[in-house]
N, CA and C atoms as an extended XYZ file, in Angstrom:
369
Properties=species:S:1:pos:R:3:atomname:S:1:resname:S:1:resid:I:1 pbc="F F F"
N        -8.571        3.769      -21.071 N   UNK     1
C        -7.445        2.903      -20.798 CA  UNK     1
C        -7.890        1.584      -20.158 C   UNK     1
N        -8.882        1.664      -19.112 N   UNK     2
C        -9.559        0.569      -18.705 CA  UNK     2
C        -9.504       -0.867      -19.681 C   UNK     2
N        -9.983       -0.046      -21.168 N   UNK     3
C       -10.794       -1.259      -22.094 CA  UNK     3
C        -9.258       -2.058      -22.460 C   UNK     3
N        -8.237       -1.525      -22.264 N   UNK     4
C        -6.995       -2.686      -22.456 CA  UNK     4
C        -6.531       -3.552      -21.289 C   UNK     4
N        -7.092       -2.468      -20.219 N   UNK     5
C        -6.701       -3.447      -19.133 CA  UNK     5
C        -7.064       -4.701      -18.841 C   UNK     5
N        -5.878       -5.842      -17.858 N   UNK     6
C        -6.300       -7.017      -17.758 CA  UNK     6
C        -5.859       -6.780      -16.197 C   UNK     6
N        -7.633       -7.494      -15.399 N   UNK     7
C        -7.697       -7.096      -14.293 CA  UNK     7
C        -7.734       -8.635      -13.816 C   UNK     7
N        -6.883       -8.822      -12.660 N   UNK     8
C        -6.849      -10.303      -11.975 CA  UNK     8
C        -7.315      -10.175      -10.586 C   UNK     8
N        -8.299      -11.550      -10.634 N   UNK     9
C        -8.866      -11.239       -9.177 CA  UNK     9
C        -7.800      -12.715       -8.357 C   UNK     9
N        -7.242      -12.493       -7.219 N   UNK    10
C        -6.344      -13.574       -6.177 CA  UNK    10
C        -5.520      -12.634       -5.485 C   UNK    10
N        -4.130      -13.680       -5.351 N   UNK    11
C        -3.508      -13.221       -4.329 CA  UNK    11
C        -2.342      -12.268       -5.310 C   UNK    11
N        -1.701      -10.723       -5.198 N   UNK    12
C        -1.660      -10.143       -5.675 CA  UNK    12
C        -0.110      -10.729       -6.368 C   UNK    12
N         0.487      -12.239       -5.952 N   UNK    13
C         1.737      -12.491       -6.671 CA  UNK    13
C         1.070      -12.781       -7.796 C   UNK    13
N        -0.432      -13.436       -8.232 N   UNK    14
C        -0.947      -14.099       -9.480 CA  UNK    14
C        -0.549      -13.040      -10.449 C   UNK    14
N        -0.378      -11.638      -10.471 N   UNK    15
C        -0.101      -10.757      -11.308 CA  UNK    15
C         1.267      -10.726      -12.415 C   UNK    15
N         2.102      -11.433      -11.641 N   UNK    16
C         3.619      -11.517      -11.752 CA  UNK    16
C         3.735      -11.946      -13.583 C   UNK    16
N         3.204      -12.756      -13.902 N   UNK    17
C         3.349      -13.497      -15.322 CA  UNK    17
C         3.010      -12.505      -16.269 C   UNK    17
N         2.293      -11.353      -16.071 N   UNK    18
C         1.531      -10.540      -16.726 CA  UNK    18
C         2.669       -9.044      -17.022 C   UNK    18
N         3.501       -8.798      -15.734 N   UNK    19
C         3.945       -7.583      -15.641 CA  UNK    19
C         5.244       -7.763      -16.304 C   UNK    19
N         5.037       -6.467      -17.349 N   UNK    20
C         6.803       -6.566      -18.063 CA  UNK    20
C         7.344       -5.354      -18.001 C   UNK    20
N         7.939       -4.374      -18.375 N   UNK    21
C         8.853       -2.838      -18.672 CA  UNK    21
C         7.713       -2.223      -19.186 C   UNK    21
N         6.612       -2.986      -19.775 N   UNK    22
C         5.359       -1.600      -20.273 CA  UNK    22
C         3.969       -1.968      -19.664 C   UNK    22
N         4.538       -2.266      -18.125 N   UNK    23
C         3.487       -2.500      -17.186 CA  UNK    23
C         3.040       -1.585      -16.313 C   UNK    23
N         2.301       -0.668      -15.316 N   UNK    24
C         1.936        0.334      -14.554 CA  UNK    24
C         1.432       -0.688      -13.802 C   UNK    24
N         1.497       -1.335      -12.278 N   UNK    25
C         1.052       -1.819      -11.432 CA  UNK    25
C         0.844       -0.679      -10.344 C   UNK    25
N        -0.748       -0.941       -9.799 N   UNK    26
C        -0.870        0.246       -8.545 CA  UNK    26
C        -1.615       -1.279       -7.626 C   UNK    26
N        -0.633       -1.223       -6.416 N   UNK    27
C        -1.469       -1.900       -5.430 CA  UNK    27
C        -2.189       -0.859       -4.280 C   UNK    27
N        -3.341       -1.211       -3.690 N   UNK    28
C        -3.906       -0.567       -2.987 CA  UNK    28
C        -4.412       -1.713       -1.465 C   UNK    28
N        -3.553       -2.362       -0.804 N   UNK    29
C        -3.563       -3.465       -0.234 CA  UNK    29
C        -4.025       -2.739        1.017 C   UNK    29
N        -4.837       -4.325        1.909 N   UNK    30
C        -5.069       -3.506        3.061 CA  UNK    30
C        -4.300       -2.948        4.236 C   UNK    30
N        -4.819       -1.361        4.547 N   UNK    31
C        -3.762       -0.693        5.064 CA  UNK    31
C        -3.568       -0.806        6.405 C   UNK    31
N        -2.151       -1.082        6.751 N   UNK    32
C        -1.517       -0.900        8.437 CA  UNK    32
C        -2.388       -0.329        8.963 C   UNK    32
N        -2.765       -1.017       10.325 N   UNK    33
C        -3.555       -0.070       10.947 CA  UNK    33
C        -2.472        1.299       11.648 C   UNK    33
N        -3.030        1.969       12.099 N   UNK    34
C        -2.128        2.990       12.835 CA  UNK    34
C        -2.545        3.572       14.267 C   UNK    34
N        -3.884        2.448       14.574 N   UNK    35
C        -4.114        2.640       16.239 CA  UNK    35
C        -4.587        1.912       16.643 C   UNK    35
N        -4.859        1.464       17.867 N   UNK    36
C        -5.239       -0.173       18.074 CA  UNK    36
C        -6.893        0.476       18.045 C   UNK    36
N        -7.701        0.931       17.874 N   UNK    37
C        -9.164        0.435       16.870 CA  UNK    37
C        -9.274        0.413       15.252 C   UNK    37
N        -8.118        0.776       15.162 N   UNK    38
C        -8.008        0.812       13.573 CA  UNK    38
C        -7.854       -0.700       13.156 C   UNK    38
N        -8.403       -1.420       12.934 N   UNK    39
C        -8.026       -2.560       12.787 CA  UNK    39
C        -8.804       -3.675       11.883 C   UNK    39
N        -8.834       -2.931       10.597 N   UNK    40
C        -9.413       -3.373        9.337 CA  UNK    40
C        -8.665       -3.345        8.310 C   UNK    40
N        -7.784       -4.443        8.732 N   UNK    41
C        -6.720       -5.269        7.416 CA  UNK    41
C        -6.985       -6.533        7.005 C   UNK    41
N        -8.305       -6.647        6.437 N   UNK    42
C        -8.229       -7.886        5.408 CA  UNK    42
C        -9.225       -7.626        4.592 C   UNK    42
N        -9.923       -8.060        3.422 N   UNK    43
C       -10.558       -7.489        2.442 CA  UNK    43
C       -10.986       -8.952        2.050 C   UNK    43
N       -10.530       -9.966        2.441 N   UNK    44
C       -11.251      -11.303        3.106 CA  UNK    44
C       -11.129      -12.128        3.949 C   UNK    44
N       -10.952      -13.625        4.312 N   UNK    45
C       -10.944      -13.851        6.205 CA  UNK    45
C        -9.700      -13.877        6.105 C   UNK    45
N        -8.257      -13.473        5.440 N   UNK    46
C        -7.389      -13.707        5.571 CA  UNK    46
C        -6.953      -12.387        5.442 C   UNK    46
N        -6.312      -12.549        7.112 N   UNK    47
C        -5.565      -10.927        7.635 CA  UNK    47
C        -4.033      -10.725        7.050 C   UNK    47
N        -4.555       -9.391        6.845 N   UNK    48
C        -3.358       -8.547        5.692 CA  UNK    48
C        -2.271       -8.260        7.198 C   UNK    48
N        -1.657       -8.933        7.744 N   UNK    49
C        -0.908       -8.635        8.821 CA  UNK    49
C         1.022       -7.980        8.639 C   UNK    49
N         1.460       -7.378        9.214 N   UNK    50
C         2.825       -7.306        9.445 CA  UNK    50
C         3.755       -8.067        7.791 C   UNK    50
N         3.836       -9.366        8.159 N   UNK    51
C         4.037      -10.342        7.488 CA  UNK    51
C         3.766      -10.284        5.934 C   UNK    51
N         2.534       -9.831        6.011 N   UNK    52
C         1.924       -9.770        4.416 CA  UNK    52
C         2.659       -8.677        3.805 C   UNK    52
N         2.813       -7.449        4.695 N   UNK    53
C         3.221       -6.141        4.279 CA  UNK    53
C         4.879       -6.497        3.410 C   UNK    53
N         5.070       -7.472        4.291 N   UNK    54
C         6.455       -7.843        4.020 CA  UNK    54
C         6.623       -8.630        2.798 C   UNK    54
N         6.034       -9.641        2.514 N   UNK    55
C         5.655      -10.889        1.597 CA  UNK    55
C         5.537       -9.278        0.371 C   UNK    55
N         4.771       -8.448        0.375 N   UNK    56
C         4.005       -7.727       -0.824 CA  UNK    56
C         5.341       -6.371       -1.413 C   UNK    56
N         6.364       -5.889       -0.586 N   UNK    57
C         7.205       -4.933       -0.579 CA  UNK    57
C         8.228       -5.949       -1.253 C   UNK    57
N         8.606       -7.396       -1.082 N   UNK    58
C         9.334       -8.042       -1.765 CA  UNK    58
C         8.942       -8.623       -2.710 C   UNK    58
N         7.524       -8.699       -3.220 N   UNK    59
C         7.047       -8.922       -4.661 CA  UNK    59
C         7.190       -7.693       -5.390 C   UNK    59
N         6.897       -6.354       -4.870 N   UNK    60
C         7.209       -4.873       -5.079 CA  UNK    60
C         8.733       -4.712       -5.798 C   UNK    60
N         9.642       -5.526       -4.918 N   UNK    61
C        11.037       -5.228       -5.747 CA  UNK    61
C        11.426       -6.293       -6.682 C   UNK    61
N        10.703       -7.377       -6.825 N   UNK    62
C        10.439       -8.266       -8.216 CA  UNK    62
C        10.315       -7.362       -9.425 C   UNK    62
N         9.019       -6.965       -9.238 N   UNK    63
C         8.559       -6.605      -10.020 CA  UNK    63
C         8.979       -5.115      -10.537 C   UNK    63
N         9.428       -4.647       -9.912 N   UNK    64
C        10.270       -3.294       -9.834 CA  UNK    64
C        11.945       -3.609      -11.083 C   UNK    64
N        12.539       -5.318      -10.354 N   UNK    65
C        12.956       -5.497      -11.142 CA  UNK    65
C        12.988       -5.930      -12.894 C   UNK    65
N        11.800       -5.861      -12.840 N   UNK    66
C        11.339       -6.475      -14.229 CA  UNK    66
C        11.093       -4.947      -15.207 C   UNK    66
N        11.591       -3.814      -14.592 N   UNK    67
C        11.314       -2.699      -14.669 CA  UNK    67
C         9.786       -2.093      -15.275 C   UNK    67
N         8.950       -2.571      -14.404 N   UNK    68
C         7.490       -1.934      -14.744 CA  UNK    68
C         7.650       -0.792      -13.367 C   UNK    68
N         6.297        0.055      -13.784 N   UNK    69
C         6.460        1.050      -13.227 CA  UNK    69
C         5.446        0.867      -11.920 C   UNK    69
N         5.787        1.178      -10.642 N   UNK    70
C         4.751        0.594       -9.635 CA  UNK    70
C         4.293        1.941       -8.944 C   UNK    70
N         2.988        1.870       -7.840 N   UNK    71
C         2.896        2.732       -7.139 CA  UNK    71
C         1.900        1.564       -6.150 C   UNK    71
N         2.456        2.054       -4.866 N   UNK    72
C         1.149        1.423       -3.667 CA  UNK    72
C         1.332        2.801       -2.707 C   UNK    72
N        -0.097        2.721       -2.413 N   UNK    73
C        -0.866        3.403       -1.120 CA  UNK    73
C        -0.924        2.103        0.005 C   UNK    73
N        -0.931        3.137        0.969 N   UNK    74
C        -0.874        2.773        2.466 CA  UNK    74
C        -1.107        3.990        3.490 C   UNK    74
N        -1.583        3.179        4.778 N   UNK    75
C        -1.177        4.300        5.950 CA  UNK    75
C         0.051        4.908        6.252 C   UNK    75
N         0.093        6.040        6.918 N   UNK    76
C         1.187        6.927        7.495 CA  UNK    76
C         1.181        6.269        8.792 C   UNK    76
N         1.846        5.191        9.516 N   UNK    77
C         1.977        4.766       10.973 CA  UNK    77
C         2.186        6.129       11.281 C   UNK    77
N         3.034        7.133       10.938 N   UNK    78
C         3.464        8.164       11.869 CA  UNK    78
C         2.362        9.428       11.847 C   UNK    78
N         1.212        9.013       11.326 N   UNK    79
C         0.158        9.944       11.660 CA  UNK    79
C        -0.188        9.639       13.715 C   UNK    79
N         0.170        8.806       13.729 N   UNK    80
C         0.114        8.469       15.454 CA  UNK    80
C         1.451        8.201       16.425 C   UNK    80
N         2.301        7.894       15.136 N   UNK    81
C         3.742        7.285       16.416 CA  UNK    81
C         4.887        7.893       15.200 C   UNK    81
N         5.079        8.801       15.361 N   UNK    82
C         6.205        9.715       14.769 CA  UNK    82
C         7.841        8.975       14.478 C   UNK    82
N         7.583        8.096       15.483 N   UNK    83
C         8.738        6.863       15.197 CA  UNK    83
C         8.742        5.453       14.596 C   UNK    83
N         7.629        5.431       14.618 N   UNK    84
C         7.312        4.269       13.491 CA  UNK    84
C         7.915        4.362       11.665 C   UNK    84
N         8.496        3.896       11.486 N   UNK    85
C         9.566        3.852       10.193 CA  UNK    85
C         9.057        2.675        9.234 C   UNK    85
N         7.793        1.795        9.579 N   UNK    86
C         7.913        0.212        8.734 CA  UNK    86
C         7.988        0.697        7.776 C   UNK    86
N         7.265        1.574        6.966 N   UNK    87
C         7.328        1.445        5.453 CA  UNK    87
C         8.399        2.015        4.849 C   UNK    87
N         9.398        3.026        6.029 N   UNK    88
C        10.508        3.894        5.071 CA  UNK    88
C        11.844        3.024        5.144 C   UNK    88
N        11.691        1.619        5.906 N   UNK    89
C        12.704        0.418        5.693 CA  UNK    89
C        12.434       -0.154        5.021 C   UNK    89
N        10.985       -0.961        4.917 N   UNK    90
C        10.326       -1.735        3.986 CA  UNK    90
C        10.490       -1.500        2.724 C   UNK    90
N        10.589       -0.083        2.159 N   UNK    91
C        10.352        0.614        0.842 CA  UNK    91
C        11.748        1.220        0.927 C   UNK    91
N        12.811        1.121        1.410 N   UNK    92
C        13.608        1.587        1.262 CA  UNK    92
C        14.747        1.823       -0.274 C   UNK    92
N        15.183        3.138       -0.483 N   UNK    93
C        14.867        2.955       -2.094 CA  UNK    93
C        14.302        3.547       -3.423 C   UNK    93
N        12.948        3.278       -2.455 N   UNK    94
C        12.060        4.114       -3.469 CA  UNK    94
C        11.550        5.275       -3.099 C   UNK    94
N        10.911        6.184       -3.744 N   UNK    95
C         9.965        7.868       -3.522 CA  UNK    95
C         8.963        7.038       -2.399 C   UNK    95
N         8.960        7.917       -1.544 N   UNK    96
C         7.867        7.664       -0.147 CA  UNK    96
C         7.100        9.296        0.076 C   UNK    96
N         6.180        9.326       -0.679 N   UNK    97
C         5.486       10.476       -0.858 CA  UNK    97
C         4.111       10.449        0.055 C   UNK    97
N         4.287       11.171        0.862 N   UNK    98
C         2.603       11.760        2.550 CA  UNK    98
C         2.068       12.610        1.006 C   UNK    98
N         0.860       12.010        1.220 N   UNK    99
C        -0.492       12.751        0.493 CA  UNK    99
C        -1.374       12.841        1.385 C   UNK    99
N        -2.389       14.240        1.356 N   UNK   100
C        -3.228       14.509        2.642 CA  UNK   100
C        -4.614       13.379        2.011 C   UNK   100
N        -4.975       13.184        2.952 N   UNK   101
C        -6.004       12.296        2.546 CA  UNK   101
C        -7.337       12.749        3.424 C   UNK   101
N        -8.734       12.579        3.149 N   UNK   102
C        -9.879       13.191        4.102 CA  UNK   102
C       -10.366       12.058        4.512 C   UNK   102
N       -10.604       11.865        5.822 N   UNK   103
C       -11.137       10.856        6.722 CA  UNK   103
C       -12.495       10.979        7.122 C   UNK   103
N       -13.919       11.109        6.700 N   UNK   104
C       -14.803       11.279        7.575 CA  UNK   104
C       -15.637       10.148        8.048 C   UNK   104
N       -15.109        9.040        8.466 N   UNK   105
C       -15.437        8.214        9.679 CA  UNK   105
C       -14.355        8.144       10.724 C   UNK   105
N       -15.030        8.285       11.449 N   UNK   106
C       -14.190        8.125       12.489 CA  UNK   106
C       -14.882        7.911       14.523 C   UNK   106
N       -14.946        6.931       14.815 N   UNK   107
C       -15.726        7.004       16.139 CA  UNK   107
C       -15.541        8.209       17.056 C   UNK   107
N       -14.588        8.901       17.002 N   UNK   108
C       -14.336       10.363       17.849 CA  UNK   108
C       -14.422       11.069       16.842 C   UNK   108
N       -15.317       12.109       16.709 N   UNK   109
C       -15.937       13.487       15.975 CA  UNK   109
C       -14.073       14.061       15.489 C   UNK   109
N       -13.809       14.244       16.466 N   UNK   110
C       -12.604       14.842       16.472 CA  UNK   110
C       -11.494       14.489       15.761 C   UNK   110
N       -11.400       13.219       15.337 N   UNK   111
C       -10.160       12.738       14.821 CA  UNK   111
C       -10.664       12.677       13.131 C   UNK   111
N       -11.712       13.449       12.735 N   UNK   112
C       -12.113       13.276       11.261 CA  UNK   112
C       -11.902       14.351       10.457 C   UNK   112
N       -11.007       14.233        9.302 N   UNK   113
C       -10.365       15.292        8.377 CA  UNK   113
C        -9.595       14.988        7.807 C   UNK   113
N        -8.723       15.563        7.657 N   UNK   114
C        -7.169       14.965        6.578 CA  UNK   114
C        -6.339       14.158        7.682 C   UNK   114
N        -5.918       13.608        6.823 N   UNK   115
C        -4.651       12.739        7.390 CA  UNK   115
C        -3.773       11.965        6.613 C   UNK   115
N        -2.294       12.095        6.666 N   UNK   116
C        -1.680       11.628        6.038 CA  UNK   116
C        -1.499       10.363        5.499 C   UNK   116
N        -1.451        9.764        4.678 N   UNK   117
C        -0.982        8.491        3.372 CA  UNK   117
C        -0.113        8.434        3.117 C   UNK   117
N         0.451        6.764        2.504 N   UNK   118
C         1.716        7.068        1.989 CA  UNK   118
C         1.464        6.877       -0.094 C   UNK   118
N         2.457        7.402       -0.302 N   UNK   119
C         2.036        6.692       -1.672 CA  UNK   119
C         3.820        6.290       -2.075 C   UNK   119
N         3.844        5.172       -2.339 N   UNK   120
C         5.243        4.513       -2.877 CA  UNK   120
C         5.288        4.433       -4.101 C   UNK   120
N         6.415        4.884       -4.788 N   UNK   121
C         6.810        4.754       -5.908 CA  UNK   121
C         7.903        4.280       -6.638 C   UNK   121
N         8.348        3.520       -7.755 N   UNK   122
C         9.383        3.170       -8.291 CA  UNK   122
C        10.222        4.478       -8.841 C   UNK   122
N         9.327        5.446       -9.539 N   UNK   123
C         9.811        6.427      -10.820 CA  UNK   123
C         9.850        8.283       -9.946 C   UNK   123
């Protein structure tokens, strides 16, 4: 499936012209942190912050409207703060599916193993 794909490298609205009703978009953007050392959200010098999450969940329902089929991964904030809700407002709407995920870095021995993800969906 690869060999049909058309892969764009920028900022992930450049995609928009491309996506129609027989589109599958998966973003994999950088993820919320969920503790203050967690704090590796950018994937270049420009931080994937709060803001961005926001900017990218409303290109999400663009493109949602154009009826292609979407999915993004992210952190579970509530793997640490059980009241943290950003993504189940943000994504409000759509399937908000916890997948266990395996962690083995981690600076405390202890905190390395599964831990929950989110995975968002249109369908």
């Amino acid at each position: 499936m690869l060999q049909r794909a058309n892969i764009v490298q920028g900022d992930f609205s450049a995609v928009s012209e491309f996506v129609t009703a027989d589109t599958f978009v998966y973003f994999d953007p950088p993820y919320r942190p969920i503790s203050k050392t967690a704090n590796f959200n950018s994937y270049s010098r420009y931080d994937f912050n709060d803001s961005e999450q926001i900017r990218l969940a409303d290109f999400y329902r663009q493109l949602d409207a154009k009826g292609a089929k979407l999915m993004l991964s992210n952190s579970d904030p509530q793997n640490e703060n059980p009241d943290d809700d950003f993504f189940e407002k943000l994504y409000q709407g759509f399937n908000i599916k916890r997948v266990s995920a395996n962690r083995s870095i981690n600076s405390n021995g202890s905190k390395r193993g599964a831990i929950a993800e989110l995975l968002i969906v249109n369908y």
